[in-house]
PyMOL Python script that loads the backbone (N, CA, C, O; Angstrom):
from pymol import cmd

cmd.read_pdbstr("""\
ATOM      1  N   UNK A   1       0.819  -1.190   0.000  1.00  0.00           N
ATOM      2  CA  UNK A   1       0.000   0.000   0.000  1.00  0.00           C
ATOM      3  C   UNK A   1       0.864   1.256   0.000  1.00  0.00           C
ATOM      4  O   UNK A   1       0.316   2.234  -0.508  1.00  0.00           O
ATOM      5  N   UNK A   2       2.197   1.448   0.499  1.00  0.00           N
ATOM      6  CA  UNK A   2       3.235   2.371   0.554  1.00  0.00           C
ATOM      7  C   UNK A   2       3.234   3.054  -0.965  1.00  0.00           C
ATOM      8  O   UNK A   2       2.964   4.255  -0.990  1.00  0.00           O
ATOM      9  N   UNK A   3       3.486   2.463  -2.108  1.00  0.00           N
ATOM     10  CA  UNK A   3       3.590   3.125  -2.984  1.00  0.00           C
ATOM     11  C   UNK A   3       2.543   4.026  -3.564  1.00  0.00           C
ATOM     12  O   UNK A   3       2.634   5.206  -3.905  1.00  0.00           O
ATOM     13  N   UNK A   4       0.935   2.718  -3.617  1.00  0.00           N
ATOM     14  CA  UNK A   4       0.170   3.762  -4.099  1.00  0.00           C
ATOM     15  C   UNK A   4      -0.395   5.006  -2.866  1.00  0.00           C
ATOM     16  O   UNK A   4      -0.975   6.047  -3.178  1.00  0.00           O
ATOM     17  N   UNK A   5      -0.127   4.671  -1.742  1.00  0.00           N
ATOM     18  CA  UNK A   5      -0.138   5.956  -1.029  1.00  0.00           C
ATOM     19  C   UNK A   5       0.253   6.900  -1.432  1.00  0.00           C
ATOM     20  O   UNK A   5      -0.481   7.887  -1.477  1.00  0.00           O
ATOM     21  N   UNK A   6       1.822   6.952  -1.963  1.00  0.00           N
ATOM     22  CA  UNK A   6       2.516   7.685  -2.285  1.00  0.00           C
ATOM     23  C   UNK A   6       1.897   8.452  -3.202  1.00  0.00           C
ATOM     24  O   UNK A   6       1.679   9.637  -2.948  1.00  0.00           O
ATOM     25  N   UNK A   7       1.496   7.846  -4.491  1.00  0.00           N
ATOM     26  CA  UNK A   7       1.329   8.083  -5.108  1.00  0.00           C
ATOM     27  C   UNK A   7       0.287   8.691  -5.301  1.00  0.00           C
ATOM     28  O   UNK A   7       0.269   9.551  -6.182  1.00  0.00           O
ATOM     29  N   UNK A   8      -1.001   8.385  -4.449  1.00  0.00           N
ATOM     30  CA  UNK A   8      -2.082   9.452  -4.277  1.00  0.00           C
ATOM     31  C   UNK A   8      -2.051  10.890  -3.864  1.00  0.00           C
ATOM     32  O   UNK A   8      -2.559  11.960  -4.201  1.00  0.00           O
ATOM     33  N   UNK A   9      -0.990  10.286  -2.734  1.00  0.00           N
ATOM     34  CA  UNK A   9      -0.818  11.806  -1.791  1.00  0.00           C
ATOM     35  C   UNK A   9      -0.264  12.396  -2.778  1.00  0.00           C
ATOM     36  O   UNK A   9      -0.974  13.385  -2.957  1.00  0.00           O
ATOM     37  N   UNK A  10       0.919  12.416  -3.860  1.00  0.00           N
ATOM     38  CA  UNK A  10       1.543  13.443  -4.302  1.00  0.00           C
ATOM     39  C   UNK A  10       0.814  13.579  -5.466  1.00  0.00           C
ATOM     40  O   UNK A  10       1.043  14.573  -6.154  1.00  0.00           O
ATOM     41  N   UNK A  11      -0.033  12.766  -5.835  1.00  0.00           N
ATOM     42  CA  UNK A  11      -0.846  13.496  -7.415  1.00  0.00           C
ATOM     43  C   UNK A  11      -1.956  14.052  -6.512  1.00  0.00           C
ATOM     44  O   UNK A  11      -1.750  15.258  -6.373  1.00  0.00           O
ATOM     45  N   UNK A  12      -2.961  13.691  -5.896  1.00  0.00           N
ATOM     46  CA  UNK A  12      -4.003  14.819  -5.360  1.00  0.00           C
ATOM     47  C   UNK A  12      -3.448  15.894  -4.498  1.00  0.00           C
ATOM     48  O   UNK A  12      -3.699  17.013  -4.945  1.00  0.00           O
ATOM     49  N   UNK A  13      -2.886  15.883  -3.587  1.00  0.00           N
ATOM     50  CA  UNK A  13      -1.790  17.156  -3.504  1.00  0.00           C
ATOM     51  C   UNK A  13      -1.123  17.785  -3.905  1.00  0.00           C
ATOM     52  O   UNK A  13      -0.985  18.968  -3.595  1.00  0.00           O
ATOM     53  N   UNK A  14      -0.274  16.943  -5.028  1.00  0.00           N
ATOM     54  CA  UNK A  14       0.145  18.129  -6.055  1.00  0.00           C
ATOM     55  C   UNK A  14      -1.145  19.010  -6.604  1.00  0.00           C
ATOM     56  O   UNK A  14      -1.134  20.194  -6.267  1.00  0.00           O
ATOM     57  N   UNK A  15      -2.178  18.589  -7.357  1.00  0.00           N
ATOM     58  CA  UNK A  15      -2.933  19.032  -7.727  1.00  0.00           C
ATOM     59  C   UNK A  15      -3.668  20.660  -7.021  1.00  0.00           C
ATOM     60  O   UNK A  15      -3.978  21.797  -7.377  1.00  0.00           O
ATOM     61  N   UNK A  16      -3.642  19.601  -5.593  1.00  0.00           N
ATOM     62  CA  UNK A  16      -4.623  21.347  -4.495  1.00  0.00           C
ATOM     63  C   UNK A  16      -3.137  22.035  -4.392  1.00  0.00           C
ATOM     64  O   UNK A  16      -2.979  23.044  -5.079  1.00  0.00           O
ATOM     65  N   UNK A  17      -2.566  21.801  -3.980  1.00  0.00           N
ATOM     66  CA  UNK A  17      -0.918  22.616  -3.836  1.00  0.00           C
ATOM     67  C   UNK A  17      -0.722  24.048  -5.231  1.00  0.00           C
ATOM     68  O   UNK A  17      -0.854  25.260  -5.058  1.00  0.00           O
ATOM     69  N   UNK A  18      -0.440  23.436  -6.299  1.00  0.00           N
ATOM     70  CA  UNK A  18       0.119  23.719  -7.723  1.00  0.00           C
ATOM     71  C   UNK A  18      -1.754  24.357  -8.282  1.00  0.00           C
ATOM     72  O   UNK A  18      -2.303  25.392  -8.658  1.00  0.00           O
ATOM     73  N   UNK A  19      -2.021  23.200  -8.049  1.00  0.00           N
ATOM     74  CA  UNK A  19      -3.700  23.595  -9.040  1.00  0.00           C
ATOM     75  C   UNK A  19      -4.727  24.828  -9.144  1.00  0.00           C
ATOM     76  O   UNK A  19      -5.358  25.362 -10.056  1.00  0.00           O
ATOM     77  N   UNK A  20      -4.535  25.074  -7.323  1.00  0.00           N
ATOM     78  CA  UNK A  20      -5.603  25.943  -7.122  1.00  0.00           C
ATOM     79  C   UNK A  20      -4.739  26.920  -5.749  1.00  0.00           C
ATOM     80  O   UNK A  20      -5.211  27.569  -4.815  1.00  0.00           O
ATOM     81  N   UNK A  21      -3.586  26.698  -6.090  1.00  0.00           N
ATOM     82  CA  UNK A  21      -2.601  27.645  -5.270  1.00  0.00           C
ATOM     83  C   UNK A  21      -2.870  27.535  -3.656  1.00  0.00           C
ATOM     84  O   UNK A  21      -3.094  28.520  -2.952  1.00  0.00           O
ATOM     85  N   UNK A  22      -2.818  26.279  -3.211  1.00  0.00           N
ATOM     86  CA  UNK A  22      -3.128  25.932  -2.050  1.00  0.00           C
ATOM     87  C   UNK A  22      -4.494  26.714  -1.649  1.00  0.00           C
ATOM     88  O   UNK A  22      -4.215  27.676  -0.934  1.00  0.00           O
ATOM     89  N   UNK A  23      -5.895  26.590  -1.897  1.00  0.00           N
ATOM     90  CA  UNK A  23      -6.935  26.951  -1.644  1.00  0.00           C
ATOM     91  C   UNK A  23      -7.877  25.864  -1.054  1.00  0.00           C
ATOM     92  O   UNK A  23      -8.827  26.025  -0.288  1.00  0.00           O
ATOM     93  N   UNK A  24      -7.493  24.966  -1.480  1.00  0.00           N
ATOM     94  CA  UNK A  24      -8.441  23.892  -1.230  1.00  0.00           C
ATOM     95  C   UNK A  24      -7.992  22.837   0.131  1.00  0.00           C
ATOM     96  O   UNK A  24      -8.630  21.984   0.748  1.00  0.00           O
ATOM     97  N   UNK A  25      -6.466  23.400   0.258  1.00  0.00           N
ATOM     98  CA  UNK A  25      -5.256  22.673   1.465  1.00  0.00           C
ATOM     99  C   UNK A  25      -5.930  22.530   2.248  1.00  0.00           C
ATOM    100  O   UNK A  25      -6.290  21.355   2.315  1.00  0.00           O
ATOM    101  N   UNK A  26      -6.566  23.470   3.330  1.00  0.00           N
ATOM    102  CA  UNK A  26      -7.590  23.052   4.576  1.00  0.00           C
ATOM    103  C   UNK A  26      -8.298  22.264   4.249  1.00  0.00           C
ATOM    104  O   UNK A  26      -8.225  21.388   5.110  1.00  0.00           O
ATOM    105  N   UNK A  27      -9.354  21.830   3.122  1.00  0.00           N
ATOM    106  CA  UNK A  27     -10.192  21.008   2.588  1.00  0.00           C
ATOM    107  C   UNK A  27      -9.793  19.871   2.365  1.00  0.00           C
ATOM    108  O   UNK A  27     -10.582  19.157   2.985  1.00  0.00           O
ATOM    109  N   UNK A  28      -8.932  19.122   1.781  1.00  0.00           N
ATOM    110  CA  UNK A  28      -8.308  18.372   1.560  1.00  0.00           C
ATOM    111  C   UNK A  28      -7.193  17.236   2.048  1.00  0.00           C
ATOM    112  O   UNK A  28      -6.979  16.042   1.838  1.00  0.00           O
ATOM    113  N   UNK A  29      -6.610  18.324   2.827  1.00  0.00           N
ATOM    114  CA  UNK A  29      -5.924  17.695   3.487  1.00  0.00           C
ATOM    115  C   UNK A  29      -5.832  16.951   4.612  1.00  0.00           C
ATOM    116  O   UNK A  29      -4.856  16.232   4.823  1.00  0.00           O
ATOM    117  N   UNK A  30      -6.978  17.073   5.545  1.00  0.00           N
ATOM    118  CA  UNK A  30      -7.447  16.213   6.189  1.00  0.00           C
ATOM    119  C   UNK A  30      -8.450  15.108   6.029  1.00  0.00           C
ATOM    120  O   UNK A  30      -8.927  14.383   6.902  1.00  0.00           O
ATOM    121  N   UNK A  31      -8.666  15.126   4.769  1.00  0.00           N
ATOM    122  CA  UNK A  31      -9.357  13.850   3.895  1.00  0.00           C
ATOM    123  C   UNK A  31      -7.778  12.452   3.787  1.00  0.00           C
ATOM    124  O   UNK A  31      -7.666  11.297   4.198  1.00  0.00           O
ATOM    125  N   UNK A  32      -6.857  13.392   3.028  1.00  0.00           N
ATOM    126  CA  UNK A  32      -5.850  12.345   3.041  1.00  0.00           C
ATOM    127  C   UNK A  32      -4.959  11.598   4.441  1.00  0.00           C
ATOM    128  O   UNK A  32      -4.120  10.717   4.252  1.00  0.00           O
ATOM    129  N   UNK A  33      -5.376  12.219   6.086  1.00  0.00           N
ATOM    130  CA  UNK A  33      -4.846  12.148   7.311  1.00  0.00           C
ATOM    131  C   UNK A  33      -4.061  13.375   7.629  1.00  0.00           C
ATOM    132  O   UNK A  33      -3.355  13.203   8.622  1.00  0.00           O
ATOM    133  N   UNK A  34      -3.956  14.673   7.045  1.00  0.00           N
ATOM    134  CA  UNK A  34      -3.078  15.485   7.487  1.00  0.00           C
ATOM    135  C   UNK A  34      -4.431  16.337   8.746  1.00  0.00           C
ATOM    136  O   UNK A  34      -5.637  16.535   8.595  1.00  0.00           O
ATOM    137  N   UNK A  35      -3.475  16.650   9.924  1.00  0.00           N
ATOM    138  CA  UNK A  35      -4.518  17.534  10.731  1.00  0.00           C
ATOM    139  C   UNK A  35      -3.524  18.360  11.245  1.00  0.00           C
ATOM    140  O   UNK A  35      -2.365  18.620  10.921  1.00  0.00           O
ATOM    141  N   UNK A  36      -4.402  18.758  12.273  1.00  0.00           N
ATOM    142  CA  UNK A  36      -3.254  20.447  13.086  1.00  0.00           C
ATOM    143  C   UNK A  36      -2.475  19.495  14.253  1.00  0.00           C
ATOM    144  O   UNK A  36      -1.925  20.133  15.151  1.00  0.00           O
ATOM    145  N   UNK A  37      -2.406  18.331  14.297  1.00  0.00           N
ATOM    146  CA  UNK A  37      -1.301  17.761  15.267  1.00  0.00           C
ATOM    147  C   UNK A  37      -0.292  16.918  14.527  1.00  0.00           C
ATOM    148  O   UNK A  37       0.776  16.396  14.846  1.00  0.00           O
ATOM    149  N   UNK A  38      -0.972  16.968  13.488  1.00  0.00           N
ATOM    150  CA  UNK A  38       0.343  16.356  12.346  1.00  0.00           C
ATOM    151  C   UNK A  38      -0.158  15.220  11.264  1.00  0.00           C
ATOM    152  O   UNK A  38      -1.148  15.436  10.564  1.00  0.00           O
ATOM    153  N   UNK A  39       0.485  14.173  11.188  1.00  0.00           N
ATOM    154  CA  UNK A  39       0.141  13.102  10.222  1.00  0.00           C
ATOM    155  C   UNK A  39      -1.075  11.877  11.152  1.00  0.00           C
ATOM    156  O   UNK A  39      -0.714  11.304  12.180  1.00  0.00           O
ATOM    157  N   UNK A  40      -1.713  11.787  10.872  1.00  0.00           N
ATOM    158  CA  UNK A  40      -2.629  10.399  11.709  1.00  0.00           C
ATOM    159  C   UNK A  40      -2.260   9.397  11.585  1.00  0.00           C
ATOM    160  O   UNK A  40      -1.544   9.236  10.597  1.00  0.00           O
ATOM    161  N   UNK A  41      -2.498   8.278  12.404  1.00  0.00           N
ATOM    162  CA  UNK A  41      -1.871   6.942  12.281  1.00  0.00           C
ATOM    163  C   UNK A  41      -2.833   6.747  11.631  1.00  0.00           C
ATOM    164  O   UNK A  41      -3.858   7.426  11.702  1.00  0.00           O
ATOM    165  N   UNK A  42      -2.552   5.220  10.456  1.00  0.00           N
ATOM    166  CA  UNK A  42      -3.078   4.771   9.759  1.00  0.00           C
ATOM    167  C   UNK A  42      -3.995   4.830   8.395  1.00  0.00           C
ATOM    168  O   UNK A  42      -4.604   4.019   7.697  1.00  0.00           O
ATOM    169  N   UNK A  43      -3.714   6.463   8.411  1.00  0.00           N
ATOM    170  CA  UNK A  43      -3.733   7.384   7.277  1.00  0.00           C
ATOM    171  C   UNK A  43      -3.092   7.175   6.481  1.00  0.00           C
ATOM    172  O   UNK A  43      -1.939   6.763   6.611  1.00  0.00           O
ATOM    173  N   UNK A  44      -4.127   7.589   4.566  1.00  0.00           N
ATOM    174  CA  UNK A  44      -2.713   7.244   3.597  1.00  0.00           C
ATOM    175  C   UNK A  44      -1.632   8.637   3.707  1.00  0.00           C
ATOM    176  O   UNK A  44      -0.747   8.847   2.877  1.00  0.00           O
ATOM    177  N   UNK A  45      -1.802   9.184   4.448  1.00  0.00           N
ATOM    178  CA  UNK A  45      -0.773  10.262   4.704  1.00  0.00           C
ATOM    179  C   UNK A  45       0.261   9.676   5.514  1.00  0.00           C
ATOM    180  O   UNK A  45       1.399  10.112   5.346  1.00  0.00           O
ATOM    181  N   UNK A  46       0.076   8.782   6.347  1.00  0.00           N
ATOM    182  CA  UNK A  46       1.258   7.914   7.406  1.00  0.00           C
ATOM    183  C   UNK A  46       1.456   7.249   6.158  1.00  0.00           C
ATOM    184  O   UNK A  46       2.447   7.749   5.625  1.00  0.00           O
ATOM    185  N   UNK A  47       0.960   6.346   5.450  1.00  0.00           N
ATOM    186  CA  UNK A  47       1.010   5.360   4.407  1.00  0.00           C
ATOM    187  C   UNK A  47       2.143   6.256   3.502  1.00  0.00           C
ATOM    188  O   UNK A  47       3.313   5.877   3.454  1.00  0.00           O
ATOM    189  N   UNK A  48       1.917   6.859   3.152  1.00  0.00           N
ATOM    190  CA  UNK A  48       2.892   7.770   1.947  1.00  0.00           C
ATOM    191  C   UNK A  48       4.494   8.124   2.972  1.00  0.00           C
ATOM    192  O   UNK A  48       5.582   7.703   2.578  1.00  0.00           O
ATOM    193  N   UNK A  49       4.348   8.916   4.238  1.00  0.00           N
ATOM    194  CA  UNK A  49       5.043   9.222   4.863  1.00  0.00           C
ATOM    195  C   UNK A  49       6.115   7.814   5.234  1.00  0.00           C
ATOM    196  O   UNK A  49       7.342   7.917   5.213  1.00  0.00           O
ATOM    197  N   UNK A  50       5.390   6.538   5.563  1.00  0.00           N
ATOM    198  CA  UNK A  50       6.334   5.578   6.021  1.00  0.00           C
ATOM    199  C   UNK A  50       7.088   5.059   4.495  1.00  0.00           C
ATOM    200  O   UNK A  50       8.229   4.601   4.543  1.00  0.00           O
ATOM    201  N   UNK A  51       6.525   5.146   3.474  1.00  0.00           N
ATOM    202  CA  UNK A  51       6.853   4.734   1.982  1.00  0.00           C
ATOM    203  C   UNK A  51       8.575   5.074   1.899  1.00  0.00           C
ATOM    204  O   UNK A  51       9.559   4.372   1.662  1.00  0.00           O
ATOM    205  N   UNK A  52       8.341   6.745   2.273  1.00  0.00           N
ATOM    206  CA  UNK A  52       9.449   7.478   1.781  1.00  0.00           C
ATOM    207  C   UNK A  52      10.330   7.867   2.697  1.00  0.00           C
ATOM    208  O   UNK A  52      11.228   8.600   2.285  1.00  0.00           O
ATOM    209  N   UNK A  53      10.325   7.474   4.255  1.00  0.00           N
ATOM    210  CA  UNK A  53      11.152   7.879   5.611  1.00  0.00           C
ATOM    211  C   UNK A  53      11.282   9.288   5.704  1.00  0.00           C
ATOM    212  O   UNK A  53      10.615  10.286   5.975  1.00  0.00           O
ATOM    213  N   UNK A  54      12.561   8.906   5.323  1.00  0.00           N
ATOM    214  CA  UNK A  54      12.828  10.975   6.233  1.00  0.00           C
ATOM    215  C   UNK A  54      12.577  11.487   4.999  1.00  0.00           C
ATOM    216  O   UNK A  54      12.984  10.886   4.005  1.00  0.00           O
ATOM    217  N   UNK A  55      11.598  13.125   4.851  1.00  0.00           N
ATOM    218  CA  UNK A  55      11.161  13.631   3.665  1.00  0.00           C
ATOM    219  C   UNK A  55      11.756  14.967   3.408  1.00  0.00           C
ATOM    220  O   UNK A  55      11.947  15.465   4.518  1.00  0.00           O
ATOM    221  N   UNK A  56      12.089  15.675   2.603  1.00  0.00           N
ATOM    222  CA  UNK A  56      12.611  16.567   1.978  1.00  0.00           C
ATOM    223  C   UNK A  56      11.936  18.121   2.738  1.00  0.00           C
ATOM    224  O   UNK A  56      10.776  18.400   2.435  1.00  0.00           O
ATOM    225  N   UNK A  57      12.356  18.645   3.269  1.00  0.00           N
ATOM    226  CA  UNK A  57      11.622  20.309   3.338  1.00  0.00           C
ATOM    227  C   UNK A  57      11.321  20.869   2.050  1.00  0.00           C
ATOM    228  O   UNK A  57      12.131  20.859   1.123  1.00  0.00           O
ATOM    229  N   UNK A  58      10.136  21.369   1.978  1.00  0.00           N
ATOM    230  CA  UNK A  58       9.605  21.426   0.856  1.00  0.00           C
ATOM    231  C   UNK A  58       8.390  20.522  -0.254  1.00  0.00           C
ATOM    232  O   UNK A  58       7.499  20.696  -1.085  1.00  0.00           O
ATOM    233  N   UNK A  59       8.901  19.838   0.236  1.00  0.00           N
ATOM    234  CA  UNK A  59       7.944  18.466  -0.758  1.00  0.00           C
ATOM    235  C   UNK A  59       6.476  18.518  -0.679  1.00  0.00           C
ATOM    236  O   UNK A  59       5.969  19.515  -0.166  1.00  0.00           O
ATOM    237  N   UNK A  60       5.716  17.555  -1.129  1.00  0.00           N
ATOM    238  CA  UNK A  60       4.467  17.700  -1.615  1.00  0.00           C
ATOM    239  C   UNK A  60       3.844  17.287   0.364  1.00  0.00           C
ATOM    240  O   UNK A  60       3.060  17.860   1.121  1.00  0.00           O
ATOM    241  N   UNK A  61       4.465  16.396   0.456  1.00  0.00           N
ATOM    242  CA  UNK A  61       4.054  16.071   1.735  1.00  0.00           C
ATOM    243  C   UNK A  61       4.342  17.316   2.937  1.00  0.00           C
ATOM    244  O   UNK A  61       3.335  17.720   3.520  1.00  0.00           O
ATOM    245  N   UNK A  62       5.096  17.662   3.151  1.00  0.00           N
ATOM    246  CA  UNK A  62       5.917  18.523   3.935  1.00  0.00           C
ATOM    247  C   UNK A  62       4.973  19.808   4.058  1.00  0.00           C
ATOM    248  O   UNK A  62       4.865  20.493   5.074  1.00  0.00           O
ATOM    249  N   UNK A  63       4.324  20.011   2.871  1.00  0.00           N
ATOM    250  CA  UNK A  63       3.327  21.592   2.331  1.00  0.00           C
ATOM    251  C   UNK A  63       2.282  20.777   3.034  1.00  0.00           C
ATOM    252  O   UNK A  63       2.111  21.138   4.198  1.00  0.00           O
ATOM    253  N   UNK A  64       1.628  19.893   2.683  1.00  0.00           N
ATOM    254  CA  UNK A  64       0.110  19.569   3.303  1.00  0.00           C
ATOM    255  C   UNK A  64       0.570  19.580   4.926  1.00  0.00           C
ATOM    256  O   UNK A  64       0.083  20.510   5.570  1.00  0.00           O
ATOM    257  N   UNK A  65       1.214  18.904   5.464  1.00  0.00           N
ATOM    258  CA  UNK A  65       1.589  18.743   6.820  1.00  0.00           C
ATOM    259  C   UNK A  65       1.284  20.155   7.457  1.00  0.00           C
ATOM    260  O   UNK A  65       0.365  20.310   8.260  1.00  0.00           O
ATOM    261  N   UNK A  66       2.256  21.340   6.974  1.00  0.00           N
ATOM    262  CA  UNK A  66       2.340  22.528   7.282  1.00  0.00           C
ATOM    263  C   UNK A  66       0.900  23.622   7.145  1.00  0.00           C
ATOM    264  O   UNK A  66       0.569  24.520   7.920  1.00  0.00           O
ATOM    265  N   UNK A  67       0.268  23.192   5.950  1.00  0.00           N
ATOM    266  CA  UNK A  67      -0.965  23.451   5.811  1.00  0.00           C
ATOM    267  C   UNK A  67      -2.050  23.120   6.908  1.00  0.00           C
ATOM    268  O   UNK A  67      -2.740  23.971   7.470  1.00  0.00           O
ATOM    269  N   UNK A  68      -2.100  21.780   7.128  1.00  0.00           N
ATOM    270  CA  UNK A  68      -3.108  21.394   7.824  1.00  0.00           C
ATOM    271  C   UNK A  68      -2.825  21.529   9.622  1.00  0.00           C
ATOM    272  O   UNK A  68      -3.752  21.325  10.406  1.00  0.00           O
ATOM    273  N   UNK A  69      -1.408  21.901  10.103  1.00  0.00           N
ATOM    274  CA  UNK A  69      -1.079  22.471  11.161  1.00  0.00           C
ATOM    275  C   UNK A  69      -1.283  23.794  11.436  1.00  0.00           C
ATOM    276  O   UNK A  69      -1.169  24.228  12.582  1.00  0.00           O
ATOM    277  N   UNK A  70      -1.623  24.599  10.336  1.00  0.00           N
ATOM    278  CA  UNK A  70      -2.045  26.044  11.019  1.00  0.00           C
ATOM    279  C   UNK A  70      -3.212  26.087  10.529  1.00  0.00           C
ATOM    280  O   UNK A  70      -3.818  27.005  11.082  1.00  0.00           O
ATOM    281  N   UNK A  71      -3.938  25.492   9.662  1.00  0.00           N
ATOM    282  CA  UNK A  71      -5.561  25.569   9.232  1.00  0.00           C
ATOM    283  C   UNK A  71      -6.028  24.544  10.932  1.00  0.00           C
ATOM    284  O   UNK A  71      -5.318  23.717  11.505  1.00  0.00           O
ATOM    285  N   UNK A  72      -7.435  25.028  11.323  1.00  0.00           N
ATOM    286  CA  UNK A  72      -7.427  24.670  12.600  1.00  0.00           C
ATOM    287  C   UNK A  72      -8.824  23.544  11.750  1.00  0.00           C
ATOM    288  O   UNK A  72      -9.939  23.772  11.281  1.00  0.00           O
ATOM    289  N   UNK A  73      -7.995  22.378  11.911  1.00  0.00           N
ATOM    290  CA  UNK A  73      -8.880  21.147  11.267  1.00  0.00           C
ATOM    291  C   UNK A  73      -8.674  20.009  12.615  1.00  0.00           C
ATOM    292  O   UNK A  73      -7.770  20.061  13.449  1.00  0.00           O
ATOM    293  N   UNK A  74      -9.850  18.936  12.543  1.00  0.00           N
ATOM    294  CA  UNK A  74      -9.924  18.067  13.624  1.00  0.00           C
ATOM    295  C   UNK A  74      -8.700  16.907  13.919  1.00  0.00           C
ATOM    296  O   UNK A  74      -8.788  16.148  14.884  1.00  0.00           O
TER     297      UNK A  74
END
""", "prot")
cmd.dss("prot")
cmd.show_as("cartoon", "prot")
cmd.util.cbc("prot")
cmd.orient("prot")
């Protein structure tokens, strides 16, 4: 499941990220497991996150994380 995690998180996130200039980030991103305390267990956001270990500052993941920590989501 690691890969296509991956692979969701960074094509539908790329998409709200790049697509709609992070507008939709609060919306979204806690659909894929991102919230304001971080990644959820058992989320394809943990799923993508354990895929790839330690992740890049910057990356597709790294933006939703940061997004969904100051958007005040559950």
């Amino acid at each position: 499941m690691g890969i296509l995690a991956a692979i969701a998180v960074n094509l539908i996130g790329g998409i709200v990220l790049y697509g709609t200039g992070g507008l939709l980030a609060p919306i979204v991103a806690p659909l894929l497991g991102f919230s304001s305390a971080g990644i959820a267990a058992g989320s394809v956001a943990a799923a993508a996150q354990a895929y790839y270990g330690n992740l890049v500052a910057g990356s597709i993941i790294s933006q939703l994380t940061a997004a969904a920590m100051v958007a005040p989501t559950p």
